[in-house]
C-alpha positions in Angstrom: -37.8 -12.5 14.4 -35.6 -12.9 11.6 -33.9 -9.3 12.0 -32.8 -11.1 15.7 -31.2 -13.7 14.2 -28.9 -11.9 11.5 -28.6 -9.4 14.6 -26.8 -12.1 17.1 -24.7 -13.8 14.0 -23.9 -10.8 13.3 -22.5 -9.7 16.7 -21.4 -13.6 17.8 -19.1 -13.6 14.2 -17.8 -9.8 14.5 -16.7 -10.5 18.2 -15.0 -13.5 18.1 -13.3 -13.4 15.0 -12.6 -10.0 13.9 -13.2 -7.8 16.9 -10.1 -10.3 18.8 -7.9 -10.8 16.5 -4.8 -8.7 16.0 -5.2 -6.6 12.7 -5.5 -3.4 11.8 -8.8 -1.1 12.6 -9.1 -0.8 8.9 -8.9 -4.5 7.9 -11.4 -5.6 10.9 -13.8 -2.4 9.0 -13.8 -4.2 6.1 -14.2 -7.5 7.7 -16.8 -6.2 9.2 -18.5 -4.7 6.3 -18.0 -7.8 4.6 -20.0 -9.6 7.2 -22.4 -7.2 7.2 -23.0 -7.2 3.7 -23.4 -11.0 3.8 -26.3 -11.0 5.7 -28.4 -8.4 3.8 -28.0 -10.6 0.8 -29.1 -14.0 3.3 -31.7 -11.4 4.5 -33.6 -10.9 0.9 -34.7 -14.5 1.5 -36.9 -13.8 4.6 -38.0 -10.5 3.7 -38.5 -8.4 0.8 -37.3 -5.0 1.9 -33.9 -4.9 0.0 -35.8 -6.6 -3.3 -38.1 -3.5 -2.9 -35.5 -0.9 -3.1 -34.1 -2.7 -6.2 -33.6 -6.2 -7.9 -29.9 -4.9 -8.7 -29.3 -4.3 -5.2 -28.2 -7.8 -3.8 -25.7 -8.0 -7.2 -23.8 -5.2 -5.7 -24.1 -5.9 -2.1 -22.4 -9.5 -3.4 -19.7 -8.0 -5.0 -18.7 -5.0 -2.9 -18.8 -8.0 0.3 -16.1 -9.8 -2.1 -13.8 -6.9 -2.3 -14.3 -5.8 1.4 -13.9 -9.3 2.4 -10.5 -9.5 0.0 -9.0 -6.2 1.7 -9.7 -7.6 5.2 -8.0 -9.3 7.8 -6.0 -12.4 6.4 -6.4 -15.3 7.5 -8.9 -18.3 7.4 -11.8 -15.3 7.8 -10.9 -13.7 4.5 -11.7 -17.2 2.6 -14.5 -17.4 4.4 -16.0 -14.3 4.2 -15.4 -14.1 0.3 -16.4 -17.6 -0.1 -19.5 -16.6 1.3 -20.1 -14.1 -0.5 -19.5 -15.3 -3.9 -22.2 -19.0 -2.6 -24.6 -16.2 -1.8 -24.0 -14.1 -4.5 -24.6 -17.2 -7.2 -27.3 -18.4 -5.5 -29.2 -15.0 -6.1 -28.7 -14.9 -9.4 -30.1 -18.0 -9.9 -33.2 -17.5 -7.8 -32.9 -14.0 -9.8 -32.9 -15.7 -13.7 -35.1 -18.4 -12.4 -37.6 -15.6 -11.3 -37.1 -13.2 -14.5 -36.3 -16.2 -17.4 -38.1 -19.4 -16.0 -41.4 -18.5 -14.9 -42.6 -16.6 -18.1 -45.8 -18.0 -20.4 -45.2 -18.9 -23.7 
């Protein structure tokens, strides 16, 4: 159910705010990616898949959506998209040191 969800924000976002506005092919890509990568980081909350490849994995999903999201389509979408990024970005790393630092027995 949760793949659904991230599937019609995914498509609702891309088409009515990068897919219509006038830019570049290349700048709505990397929009797009941007987007994309966004909600595989939001998507390590419902489901473990991405944790499973690596626990490294969301770091660099964050920071690669930051420098698509910089190269993309300017406008109030590119201060979205890295603002996004960088909120989802800090809040894996803490649920990351709180998981590897804070639950450990002395």
């Amino acid at each position: 159910m949760h793949w659904f969800v991230l599937l019609a924000v995914l498509l609702i976002v891309s088409y009515y705010f990068i897919l219509k506005s006038k830019s570049t092919t290349m700048k709505k890509c990397f929009s797009f990616l941007s987007l994309i990568f966004f909600l595989l980081i939001i998507s390590v909350f419902w489901s473990d898949k991405v944790i499973n490849i690596s626990l490294i994995l969301p770091f660099l999903l964050g920071i690669s959506g930051i420098i698509l999201g910089w190269f993309g389509i300017k406008s109030d979408l590119r201060i979205s998209l890295i603002g996004l990024n960088i909120l989802a970005l800090v809040f894996y790393l803490i649920v990351f040191l709180m998981a590897t630092v804070g639950f450990q027995e002395p």
